[in-house]
C-alpha positions in Angstrom: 57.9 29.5 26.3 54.7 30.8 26.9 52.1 29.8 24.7 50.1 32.6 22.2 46.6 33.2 23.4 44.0 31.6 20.9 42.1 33.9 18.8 38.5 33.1 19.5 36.5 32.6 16.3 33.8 34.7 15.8 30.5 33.8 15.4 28.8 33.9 12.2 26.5 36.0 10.9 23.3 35.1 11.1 21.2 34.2 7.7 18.9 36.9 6.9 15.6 34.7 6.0 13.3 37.5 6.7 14.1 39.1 3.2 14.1 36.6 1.6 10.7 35.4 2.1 9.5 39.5 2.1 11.0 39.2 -1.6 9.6 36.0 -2.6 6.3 37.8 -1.5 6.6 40.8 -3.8 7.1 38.2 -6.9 4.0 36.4 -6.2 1.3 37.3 -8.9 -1.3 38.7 -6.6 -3.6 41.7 -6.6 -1.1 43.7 -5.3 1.7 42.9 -6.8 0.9 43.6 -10.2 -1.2 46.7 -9.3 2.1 48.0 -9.0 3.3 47.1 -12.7 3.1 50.3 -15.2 -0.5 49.8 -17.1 1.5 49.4 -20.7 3.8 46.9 -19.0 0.2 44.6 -18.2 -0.8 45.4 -21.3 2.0 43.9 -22.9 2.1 40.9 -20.8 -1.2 39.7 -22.0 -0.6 41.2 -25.5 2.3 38.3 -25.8 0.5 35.5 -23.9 -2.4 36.0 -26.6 0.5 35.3 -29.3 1.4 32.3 -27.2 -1.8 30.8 -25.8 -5.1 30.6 -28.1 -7.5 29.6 -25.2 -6.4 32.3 -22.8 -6.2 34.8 -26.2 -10.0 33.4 -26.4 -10.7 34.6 -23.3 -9.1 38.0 -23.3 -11.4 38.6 -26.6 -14.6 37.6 -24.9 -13.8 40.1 -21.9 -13.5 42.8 -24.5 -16.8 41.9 -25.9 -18.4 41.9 -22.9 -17.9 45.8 -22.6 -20.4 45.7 -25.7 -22.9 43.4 -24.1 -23.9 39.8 -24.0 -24.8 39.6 -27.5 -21.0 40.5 -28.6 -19.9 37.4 -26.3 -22.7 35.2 -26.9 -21.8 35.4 -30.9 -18.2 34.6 -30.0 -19.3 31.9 -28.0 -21.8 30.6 -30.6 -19.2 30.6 -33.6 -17.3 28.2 -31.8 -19.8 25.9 -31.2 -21.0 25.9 -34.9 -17.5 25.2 -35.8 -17.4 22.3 -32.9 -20.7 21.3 -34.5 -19.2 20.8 -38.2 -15.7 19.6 -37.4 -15.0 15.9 -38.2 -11.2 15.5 -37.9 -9.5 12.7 -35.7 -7.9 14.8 -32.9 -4.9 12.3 -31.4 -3.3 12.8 -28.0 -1.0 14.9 -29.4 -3.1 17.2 -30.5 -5.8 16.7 -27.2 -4.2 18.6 -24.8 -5.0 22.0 -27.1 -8.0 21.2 -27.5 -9.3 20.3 -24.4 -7.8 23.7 -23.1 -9.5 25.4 -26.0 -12.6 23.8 -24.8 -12.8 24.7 -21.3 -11.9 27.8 -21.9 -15.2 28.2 -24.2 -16.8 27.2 -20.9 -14.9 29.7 -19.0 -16.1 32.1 -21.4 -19.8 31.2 -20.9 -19.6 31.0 -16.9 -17.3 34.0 -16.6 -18.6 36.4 -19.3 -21.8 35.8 -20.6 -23.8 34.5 -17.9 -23.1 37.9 -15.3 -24.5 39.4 -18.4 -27.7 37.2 -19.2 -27.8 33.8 -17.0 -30.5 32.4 -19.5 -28.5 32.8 -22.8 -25.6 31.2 -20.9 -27.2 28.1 -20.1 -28.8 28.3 -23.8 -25.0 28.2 -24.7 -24.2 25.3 -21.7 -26.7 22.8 -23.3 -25.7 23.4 -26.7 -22.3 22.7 -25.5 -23.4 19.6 -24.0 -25.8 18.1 -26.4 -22.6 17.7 -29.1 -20.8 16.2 -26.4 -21.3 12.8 -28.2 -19.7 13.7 -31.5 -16.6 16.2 -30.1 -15.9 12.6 -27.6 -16.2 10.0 -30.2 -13.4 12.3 -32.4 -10.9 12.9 -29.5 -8.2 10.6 -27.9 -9.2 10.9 -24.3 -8.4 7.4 -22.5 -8.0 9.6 -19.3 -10.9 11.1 -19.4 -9.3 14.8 -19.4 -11.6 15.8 -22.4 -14.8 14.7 -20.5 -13.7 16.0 -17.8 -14.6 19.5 -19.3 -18.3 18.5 -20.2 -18.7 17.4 -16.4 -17.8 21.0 -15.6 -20.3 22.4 -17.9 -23.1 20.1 -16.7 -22.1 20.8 -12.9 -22.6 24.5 -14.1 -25.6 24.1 -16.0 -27.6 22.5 -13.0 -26.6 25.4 -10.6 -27.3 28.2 -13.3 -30.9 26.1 -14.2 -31.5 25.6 -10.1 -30.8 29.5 -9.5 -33.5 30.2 -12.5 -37.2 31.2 -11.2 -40.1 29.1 -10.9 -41.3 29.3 -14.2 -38.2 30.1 -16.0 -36.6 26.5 -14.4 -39.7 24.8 -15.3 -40.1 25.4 -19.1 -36.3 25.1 -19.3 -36.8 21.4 -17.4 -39.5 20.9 -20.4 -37.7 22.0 -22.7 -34.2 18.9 -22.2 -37.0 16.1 -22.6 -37.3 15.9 -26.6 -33.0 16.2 -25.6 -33.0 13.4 -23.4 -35.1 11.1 -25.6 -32.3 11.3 -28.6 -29.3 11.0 -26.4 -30.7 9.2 -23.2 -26.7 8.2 -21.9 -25.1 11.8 -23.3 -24.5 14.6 -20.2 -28.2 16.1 -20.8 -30.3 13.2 -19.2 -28.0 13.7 -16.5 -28.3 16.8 -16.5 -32.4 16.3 -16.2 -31.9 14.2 -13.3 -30.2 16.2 -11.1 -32.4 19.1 -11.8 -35.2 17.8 -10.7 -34.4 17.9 -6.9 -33.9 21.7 -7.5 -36.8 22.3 -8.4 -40.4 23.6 -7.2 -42.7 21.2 -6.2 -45.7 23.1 -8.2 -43.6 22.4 -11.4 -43.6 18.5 -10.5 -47.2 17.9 -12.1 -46.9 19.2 -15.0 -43.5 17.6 -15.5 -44.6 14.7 -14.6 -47.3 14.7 -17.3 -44.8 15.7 -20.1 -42.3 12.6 -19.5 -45.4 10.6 -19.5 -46.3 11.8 -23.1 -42.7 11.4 -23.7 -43.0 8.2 -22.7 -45.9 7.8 -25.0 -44.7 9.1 -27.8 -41.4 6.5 -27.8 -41.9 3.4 -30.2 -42.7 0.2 -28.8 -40.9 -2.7 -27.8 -38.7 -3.2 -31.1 -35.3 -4.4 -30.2 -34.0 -1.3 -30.4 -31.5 -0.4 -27.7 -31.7 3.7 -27.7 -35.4 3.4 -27.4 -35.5 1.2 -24.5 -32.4 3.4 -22.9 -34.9 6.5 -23.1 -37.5 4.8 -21.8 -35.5 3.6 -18.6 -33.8 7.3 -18.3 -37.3 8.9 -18.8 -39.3 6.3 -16.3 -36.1 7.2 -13.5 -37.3 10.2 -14.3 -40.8 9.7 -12.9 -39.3 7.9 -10.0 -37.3 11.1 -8.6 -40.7 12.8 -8.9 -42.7 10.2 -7.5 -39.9 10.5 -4.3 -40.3 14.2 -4.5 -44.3 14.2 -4.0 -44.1 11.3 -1.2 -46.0 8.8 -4.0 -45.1 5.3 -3.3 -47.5 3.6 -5.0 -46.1 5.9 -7.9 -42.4 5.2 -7.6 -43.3 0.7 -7.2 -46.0 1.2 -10.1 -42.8 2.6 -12.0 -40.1 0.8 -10.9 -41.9 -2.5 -11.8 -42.8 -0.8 -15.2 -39.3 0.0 -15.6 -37.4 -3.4 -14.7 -40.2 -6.5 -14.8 -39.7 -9.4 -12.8 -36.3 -7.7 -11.7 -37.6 -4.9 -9.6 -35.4 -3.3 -7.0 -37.0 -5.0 -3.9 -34.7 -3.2 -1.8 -35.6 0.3 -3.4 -39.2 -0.5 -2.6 -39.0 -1.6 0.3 -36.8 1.2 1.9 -39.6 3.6 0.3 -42.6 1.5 2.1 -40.8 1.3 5.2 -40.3 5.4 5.3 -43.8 5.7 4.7 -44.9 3.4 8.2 -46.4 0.7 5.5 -43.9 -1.7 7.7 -45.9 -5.5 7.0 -45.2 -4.3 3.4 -41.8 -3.3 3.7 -41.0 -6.6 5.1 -43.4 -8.6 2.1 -41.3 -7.2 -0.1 -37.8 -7.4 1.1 -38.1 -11.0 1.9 -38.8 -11.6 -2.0 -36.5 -13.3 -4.4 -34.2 -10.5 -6.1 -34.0 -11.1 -9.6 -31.5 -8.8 -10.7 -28.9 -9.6 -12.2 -26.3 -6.9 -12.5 -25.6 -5.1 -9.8 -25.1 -1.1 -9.9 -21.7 -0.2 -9.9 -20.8 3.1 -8.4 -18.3 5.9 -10.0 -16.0 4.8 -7.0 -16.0 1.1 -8.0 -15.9 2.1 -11.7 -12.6 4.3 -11.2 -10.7 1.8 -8.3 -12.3 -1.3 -9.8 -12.5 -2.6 -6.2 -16.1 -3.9 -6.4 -18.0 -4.9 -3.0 -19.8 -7.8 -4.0 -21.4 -8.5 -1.1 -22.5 -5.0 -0.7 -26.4 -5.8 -2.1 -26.7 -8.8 0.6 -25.4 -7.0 3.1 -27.9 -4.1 2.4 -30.3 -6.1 2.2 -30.1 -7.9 5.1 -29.5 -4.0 7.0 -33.0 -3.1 5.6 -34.6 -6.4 6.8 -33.3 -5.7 10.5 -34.6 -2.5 10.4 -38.2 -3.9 9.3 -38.0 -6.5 12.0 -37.3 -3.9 14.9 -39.8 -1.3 13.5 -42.4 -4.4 14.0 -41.0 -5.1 17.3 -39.8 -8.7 16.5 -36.6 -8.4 18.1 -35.2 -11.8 18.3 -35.9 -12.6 14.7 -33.6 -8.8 13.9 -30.8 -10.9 16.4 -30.8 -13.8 15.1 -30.6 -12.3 11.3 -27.5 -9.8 12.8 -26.0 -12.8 15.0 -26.5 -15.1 11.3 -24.9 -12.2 8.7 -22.0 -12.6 11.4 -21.6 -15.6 11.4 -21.4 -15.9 7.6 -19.5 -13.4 6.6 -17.6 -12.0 10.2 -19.3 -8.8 9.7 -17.7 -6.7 12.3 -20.5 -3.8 12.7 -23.2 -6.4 13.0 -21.6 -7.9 15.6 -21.2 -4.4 17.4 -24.8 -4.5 16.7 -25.7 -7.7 18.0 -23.5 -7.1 21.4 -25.3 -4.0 22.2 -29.2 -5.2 21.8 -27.9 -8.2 24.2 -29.1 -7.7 28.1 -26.5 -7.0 30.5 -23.8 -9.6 31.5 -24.4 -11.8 28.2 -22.5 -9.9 25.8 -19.0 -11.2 27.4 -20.2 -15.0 26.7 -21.4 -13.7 23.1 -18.0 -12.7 22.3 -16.3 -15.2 23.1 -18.7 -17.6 20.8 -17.9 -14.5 18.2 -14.4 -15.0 18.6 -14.5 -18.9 18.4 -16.2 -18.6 15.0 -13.4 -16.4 13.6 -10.9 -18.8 14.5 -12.6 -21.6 12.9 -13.8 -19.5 9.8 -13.0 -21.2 6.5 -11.7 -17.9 5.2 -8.4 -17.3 6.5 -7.8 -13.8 5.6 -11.0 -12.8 6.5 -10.5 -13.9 10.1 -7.5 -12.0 9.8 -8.6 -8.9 8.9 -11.4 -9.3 11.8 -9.2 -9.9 14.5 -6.9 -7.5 13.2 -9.8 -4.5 13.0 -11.6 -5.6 16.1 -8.8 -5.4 17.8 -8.4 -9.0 19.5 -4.1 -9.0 18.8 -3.5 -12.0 20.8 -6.0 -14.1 19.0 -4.6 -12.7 15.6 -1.6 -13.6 16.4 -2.4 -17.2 17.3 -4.4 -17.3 14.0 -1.3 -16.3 11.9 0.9 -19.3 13.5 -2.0 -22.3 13.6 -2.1 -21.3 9.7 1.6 -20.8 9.4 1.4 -22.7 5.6 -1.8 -20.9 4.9 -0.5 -17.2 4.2 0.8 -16.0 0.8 2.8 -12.7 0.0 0.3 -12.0 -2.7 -2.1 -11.1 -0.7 0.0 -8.2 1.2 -3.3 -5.8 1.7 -3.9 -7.8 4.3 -0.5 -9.0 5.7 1.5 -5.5 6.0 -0.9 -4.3 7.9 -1.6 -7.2 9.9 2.3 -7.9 10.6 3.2 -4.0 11.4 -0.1 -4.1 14.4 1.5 -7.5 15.4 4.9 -6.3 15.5 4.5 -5.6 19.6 1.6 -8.0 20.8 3.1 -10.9 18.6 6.4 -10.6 17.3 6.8 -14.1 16.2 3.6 -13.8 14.1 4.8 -10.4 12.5 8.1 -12.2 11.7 6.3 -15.3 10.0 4.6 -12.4 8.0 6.9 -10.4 6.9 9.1 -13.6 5.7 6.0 -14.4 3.9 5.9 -10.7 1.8 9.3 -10.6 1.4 9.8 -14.1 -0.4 6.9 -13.5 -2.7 8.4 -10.3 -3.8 11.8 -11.4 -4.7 10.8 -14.8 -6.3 8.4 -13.5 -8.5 11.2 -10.4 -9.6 8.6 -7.8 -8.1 11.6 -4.8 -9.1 8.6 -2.1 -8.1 8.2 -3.7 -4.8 11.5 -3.8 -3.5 11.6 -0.5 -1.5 8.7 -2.7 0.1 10.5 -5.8 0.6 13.8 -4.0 2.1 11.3 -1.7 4.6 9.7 -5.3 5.6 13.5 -6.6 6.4 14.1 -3.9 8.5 11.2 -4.2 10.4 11.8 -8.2 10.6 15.6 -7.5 12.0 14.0 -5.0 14.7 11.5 -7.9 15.8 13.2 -11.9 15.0 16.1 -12.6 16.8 16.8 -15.4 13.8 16.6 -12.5 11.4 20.6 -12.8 10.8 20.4 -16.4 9.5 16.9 -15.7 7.2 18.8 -12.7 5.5 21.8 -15.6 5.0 18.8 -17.6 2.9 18.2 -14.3 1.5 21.9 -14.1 -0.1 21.7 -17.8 -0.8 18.5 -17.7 -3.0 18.3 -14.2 -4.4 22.2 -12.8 -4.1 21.8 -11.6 -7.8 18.9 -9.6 -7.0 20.9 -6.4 -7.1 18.6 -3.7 -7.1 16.8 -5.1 -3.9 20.2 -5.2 -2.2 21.3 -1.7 -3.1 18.4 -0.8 -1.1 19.3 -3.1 1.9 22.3 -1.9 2.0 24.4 -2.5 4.8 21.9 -3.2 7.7 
C-alpha cells in the first residue's frame, strides 16, 4: 500500500515585536506623548493627583503663583517655614515618609520657582530652611538618614546659587552666615560657610578674614563649654581655608596650632611647607611626634565602617619620602619605602622602591620582597600580597605551609584568593574552599549558603577527592536542609 504523503507543517508566524515596543513608546510619559492628550484631560490629571499627593499639590500651587511673581511664591514658601519653625510634634516613621516628601518638595519649590524669579530671595529662603534643620531633625524618626538627606540638597543648592552670586552680593551674603555659624557651629550652615569659601573672590578674602577674627573675638573664653569651643574650631578652619586661599603658611601653622595645641596636624603643615619650597621645614616638622589622638574619619569610613587604621602612618610616611627626594637624599627616601614594606607588605611602596633601584638589581630586590612575605607574621596579609601582586605560585605554597592557619571567617580574603588559585594551584583552592564551606555550615550561616553550595561547586570542578569531602559533608551536616536544597543533585 502506498503510503500518504506527509503534510509538511507550516512555519509559524513570526512574533510581531516591532509594535510592540512602537506601543510601549507611545505610553511613555514624555513631551510628546502627552502633548497629544486633550488640554482638559491634563488638567484633570493633575486636578486628582493634587487630591492625592499634598507635596506635588504644593508644587502645582507655587507654579501658579509664580505667574504673579516671586513675592506670591516666596509667601507660600515662607508660611511653611514659619509653620516648620513652630511645630513641635514627634513625627514617627510612619508618619516620615510624608513629611520628608512635603519637605523636599518646599525645596523644589525654592529651586524650581522662586529662584528663576529672584536668585537672592531664594537662597534667603535656602538658609532659613537650613538654620531650623536642628529642630525639624531632633523631632523626626530618620535612622536612615532620608530626612537629612533633604537638607544636604538644599545646602548643595545653596552653595551653587551663593557661588553664582556677584562679587559683592557673595561676599556680604558670606558675612552675613558667621553670627549663623557661631550658634549652630555642627548644623548644615557652617558647612555651608566652608564650602563657600573656595567660590569665592579673592578681594573678598580680607575682609572676611577680619570678620571671623572678630567673631573669634567676640566668643567667650575657655569655660568648659562645648558649643563655644565647637565655634571656635569651625570658625578657626575657617581662617585656615583662607589662609590656603591667599598662599599664607605662616597663617594656616599660626592657626592650626591655635586651633589644636600640642596636637597639631604635623602632616597638614608639613604638606603646606613643602608646596611652598620651605623643604628643611617640611621635613622638621614631619619627623615630629604626632599627638593626636583621634583620627579623622571620612563619610566613606563613617557609612561602610571599614576604617583604614594605618592610613595616617602610611600618609605620613608618603609625605616624608616626598621631603627626602625633594632634598635629594635618595637613599634615606629607599630605605624609608624598602622599611614601610617591610612592615606592613605595602605593595605600591614596593613598586616604588623597585623602580628608583639601578638596572639589574631590582630582580634580586624581589626576590628579598618575596622572602619577607613568606615569612610575614600576618598570614592573611601575605595572602592578600601574593594574591594582588600577582606571585600565584608562591600564594599557593603559602596557603599549604599554613594549611591549620586559615579560618572561613575571614572569607574577604579566602574567596577571592581560592577562585585566582583555582588554575595555578588547585590543591590550595581546594584546601580553601573546604575551609569557607565548613565555617559556614558549623556556625548555621542560613544567609550564606548560596555561598557555601557555589564554593562546592567550584571545589568538585578542581579536587579529585571532592566525592568523599561532600560524604563528610552528609555525615556532619545531613540535617542542614536548606544548604542541600541548593546543592541539589551535583
Amino acid at each position: 500500500m502506498a503510503r500518504k504523503p506527509v503534510a509538511k507543517a507550516e512555519p509559524a508566524p513570526k512574533r510581531a515585536h516591532a509594535p510592540a515596543r512602537k506601543g510601549a513608546r507611545r505610553t511613555t510619559p514624555s513631551v510628546e506623548t502627552l502633548s497629544a492628550l486633550p488640554p482638559d484631560r491634563l488638567i484633570g490629571l493633575v486636578l486628582g493627583e493634587t487630591e492625592r499627593n499634598p507635596a506635588f499639590k504644593k508644587i502645582v500651587s507655587a507654579a501658579l503663583a509664580a505667574l504673579q511673581g516671586p513675592d506670591a511664591v516666596a509667601a507660600i514658601v515662607d508660611r511653611r517655614l514659619s509653620a516648620l519653625e513652630g511645630a513641635r510634634g514627634f513625627i514617627d516613621w510612619q508618619k516620615r515618609r510624608a513629611f520628608t516628601a512635603d519637605l523636599n518638595a518646599t525645596v523644589s519649590v525654592i529651586l524650581n520657582e522662586l529662584r528663576p524669579l529672584d536668585p537672592g530671595a531664594a537662597l534667603d529662603r535656602l538658609v532659613r530652611f537650613l538654620n531650623g534643620a536642628a529642630c525639624v531633625l531632633a523631632r523626626v524618626d530618620d535612622s536612615l538618614g532620608i530626612t537629612e538627606g533633604v537638607y544636604e540638597r538644599a545646602g548643595e543648592a545653596a552653595i551653587e546659587i551663593a557661588g553664582s552670586l556677584p562679587e559683592a552680593d557673595a561676599t556680604r551674603f558670606a558675612a552675613r552666615l558667621l553670627p549663623l555659624v557661631s550658634g549652630d557651629p555642627d548644623g548644615p550652615l557652617g558647612m555651608l560657610f566652608l564650602d563657600l569659601i573656595p567660590r569665592l573672590p579673592e578681594s573678598a578674602l580680607p575682609a572676611l578674614d577680619a570678620d571671623l577674627g572678630e567673631a573669634l573675638s567676640d566668643l567667650p573664653a575657655e569655660t568648659g563649654d562645648w558649643r563655644s569651643a565647637r565655634a571656635r574650631g569651625r570658625l578657626l578652619r575657617a581662617r585656615q581655608d583662607i589662609a590656603d586661599r591667599r598662599g599664607d603658611v605662616d597663617a594656616f601653622i599660626a592657626l592650626e596650632e591655635a586651633a589644636a595645641g600640642a596636637a597639631a596636624d604635623n602632616l597638614a603643615v608639613a604638606e603646606r611647607l613643602l608646596a611652598a619650597g620651605r623643604i628643611d621645614e617640611a621635613l622638621e616638622r614631619i619627623r615630629r611626634p604626632q599627638q593626636r589622638n583621634a583620627n579623622v574619619l571620612s563619610r566613606e569610613a563613617l557609612i561602610t565602617g571599614r576604617i583604614d587604621t594605618e592610613a595616617p602612618a602610611r600618609a605620613r610616611t608618603v609625605l616624608t619620602i616626598r621631603i627626602l627626594d625633594a632634598l635629594g637624599r635618595a637613599e634615606e627616601a629607599q630605605a624609608l619605602r624598602w622599611e614601610r614594606f617591610c612592615d606592613t607588605l605595602d605593595a605600591e611602596m614596593l613598586r616604588d622602591y623597585l623602580a628608583k633601584l639601578p638596572d639589574f638589581e631590582d630582580d634580586e630586590a624581589l626576590r628579598h620582597a618575596f622572602d619577607r612575605a613568606m615569612a610575614f607574621p600576618q598570614p592573611y596579609r601575605a595572602l592578600t600580597f601574593l594574591i594582588n601582586w600577582p606571585d600565584l605560585d608562591r600564594a599557593g605554597r603559602l596557603v599549604l605551609d599554613r594549611a591549620k592557619t586559615w579560618e572561613g571567617e575571614r572569607y574577604e580574603v579566602l574567596a577571592p584568593a581560592a577562585e585566582r588559585l583555582e588554575q595555578a594551584r588547585p590543591e590550595a583552592a581546594a584546601l580553601l574552599y573546604r575551609r569557607l564551606i565548613d565555617d559556614i555550615l558549623k556556625r548555621g550561616r542560613t544567609q550564606a549558603y548560596a555561598h557555601a553550595a557555589r564554593y562546592l561547586a567550584q571545589l568538585d570542578a578542581i579536587d579529585p577527592a571532592s566525592a568523599s569531602y561532600r560524604e563528610i559533608l552528609r555525615r556532619d551536616h545531613g540535617r542542614k536542609h536548606g544548604f542541600w536544597s541548593l546543592v541539589g543533585g551535583r
